[in-house]
N, C-alpha and C positions, 0 to 999 in steps of 0.2 A: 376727517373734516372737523374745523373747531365747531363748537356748539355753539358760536354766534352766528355763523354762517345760516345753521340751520333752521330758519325762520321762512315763514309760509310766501315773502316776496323772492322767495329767492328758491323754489323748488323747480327741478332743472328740468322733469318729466312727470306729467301723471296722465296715468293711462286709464281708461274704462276698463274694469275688469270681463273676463266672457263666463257670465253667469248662467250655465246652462237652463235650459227650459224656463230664460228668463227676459234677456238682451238678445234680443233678436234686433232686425232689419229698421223695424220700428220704434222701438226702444230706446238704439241708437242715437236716431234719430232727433228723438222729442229731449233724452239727455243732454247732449250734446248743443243743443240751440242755444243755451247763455255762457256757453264759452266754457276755455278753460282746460279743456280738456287736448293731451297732444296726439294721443292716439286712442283707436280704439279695437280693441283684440275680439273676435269672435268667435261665437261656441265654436265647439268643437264638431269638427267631420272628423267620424271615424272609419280605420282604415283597415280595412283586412286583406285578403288575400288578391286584392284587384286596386287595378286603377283606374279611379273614379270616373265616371262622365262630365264632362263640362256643363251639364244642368245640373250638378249635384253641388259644384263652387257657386253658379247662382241663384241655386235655393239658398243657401247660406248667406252669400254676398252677395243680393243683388245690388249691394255699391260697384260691384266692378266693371257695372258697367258705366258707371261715372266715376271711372280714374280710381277707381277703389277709397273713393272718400264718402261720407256723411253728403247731407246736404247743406250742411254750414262748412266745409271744405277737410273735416278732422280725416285724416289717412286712415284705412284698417288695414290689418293684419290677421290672416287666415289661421287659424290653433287646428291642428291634427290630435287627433289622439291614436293610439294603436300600439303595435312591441314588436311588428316586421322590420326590420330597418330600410330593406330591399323597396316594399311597396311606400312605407311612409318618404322617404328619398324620388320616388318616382311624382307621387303626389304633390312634395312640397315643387318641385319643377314645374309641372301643370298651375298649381298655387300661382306660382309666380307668372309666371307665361303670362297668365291671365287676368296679371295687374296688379296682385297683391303687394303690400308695403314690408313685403319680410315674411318671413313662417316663423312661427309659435306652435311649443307642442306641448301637448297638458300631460303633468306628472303628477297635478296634484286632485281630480276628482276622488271625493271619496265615496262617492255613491257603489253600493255591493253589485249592480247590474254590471256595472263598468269594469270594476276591480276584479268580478268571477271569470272576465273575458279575458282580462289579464293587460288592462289599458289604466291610467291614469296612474290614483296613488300606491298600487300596491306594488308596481314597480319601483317605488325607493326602497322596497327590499333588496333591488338587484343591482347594483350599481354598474355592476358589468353591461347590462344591459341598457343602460341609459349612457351607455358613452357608445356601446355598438348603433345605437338609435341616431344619435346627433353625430357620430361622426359621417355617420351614410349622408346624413342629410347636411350638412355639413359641405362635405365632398360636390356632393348632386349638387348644389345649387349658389351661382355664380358670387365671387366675393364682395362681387358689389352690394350685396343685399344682405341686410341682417336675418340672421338667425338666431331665435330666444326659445328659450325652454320657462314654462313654469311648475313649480316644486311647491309641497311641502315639508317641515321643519323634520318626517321620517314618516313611519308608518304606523306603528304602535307608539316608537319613544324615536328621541333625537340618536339614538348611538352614529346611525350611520349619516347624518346631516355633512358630515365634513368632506367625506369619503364621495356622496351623490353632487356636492358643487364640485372638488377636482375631477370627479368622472366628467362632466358636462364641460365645466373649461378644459380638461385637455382633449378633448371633441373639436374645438377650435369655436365654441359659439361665442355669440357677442355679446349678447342678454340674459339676464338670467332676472324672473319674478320671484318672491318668497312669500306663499303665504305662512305668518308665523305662526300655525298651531299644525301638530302630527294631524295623520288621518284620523287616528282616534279621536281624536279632540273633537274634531269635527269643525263646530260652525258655534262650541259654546266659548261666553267671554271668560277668560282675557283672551288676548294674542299674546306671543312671548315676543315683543321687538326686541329684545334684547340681545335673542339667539342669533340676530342676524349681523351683529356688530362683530362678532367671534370669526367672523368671516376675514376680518381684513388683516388677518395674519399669513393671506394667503391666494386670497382669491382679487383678481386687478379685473374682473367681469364688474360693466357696472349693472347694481343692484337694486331691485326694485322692490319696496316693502309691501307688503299687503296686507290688512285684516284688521278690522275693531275700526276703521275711520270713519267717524261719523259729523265731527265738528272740527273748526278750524283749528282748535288746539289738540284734541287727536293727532292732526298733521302732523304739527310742532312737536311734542311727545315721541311722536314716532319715529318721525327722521332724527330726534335725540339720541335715541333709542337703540334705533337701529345704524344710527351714523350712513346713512346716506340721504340725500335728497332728492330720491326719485319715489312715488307714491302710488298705488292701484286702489280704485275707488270701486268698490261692489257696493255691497248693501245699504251702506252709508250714500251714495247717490240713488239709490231710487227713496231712499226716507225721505231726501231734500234732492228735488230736480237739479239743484245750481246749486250743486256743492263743491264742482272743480272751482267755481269763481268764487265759491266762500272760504276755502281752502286757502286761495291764491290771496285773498285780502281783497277782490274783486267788487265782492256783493256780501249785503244782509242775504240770509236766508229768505229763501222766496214766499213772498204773500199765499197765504190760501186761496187768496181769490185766482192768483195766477196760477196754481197749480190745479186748480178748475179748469180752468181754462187747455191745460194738459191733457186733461181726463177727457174733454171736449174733441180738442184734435184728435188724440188717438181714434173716436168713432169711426174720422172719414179716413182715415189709411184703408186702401184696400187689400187684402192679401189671397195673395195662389190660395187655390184649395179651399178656403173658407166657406164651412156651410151654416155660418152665422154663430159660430160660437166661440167665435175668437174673443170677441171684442168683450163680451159678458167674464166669459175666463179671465182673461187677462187682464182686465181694468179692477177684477175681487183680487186678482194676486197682486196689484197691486197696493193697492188702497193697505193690504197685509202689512208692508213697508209703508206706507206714507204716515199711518199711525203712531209709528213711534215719534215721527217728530210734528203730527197734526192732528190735537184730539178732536178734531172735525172729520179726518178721515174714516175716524172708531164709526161717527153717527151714520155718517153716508155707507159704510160697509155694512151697516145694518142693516141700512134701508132698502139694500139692493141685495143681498147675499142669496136671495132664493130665487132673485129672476136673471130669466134663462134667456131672455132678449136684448138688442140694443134698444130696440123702442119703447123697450118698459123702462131701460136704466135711466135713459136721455132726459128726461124730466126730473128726475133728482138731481142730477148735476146740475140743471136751469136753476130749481130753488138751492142749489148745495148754501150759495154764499148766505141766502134771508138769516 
């Protein structure tokens, strides 16, 4: 693609990334509200030696039961993890049945809980096994519907980067995400977009970049970079709520005052299970990210970090904006 193409009005797909123990139901949700965004991938269910129960798809998604969208109308897409081919194939079929916009399956967590069970990234050691995984599923689950895998750029180092995109396209899938750093790497800067342009000597999957986007010229950079113009927003969208619209050429990065106002709504979401300490956890993990791009967030994470209530928090946020 020429590199005038690749300009932020002209990015063809960008998706939410599924930020485990992060973007949840909620999340979602309050992201998603200024637009921008064309899909949204959620964490991951993992899969072992069974098939899942139908309350286990709407813990996870309980969009499905509105047409498997957001409430501002964004589509999701159900992400498995696991290394059975047999039960992940059986799963992504229930997946769908039950409204999903596609199956996604995660290659790339690098967390050690994950990787000892033998689920996410430490499978780009095995390439055989990641084309036994997506061809099952693959197979299983009707050609109408996409199937995506997401990856990272290898395990320890890129050798086998080349080797794990032909195993997956010749699987027959239709997507493929990249986040651009190995497992090792982890989650420190840079990304390598560059590793993903190497791609197109070979791979006709279109390609979704991921990692380090945090401003609208990141975007631009990236899709350089990486020579495609498809983009995955993690971290970079919860620093700035409306960062698909700033991406897009949409929106200035969103007021403080409205991202108050964020903080605010999340209170009254109600969630299964909650015996009050959702809301207190969740809004300090946040505000983690809102700091980097709101040195107002630094003050108010101070002010709150040791209470364990919504009724204690609720009143800092009242004075957040003084």
């Amino acid at each position: 693609m020429a590199e005038a193409q690749l300009q932020s009005d002209n990015i063809e797909r960008l998706v939410l990334a599924p930020m485990e123990g992060v973007v949840d139901h909620i999340m979602r949700d309050l992201l998603t509200q200024s637009g921008g965004f064309d899909l949204c991938v959620t964490e991951f269910l993992r899969i072992t030696e069974s098939l899942q129960p139908v309350r286990s798809f709407y813990k996870l998604c309980p969009e499905l039961k509105t047409n498997a969208k957001t409430p501002n109308g964004t589509p999701l897409r159900i992400q498995l993890l696991g290394n059975h081919p047999g039960f992940l194939a059986e799963n992504a079929v229930r997946a769908i049945e039950l409204g999903s916009h596609g199956i996604d399956v995660n290659f790339g967590c690098p967390t050690k809980t994950v990787n000892k069970s033998k689920g996410g990234a430490v499978l780009l050691q095995e390439p055989e096994t990641l084309y036994q995984v997506m061809s099952a599923i693959r197979q299983a689950v009707p050609d109408n519907h996409i199937v995506s895998a997401k990856i990272r750029l290898g395990f320890d180092d890129t050798q086998l980067f080349h080797e794990n995109v032909d195993a997956i396209q010749s699987a027959g899938v239709n997507e493929l995400a990249i986040h651009a750093r190995t497992k090792k790497q982890g989650y420190k800067p840079p990304a390598f977009w560059h590793e993903i342009s190497s791609l197109n000597q070979f791979c006709t999957m279109p390609v979704t970049a991921n990692g380090e986007i945090w401003t609208k010229q990141d975007a631009i950079l990236c899709m350089q970079a990486a020579n495609t113009n498809r983009l995955m927003l993690g971290r970079g969208a919860l620093a700035v709520p409306n960062l698909a619209a700033v991406v897009r050429g949409r929106a200035n990065k969103m007021p403080w005052q409205q991202v108050v106002g964020l903080l605010k709504q999340y209170a009254d979401f109600k969630v299964e299970g909650d015996v009050g300490l959702y809301y207190p956890n969740r809004v300090k993990q946040w505000l983690t990210y809102l700091k980097i791009a709101y040195p107002q967030a630094q003050k108010l994470f101070l002010n709150i970090k040791t209470l364990k209530k919504k009724a204690e928090i609720l009143p800092f946020l009242d004075s957040a904006n003084d």
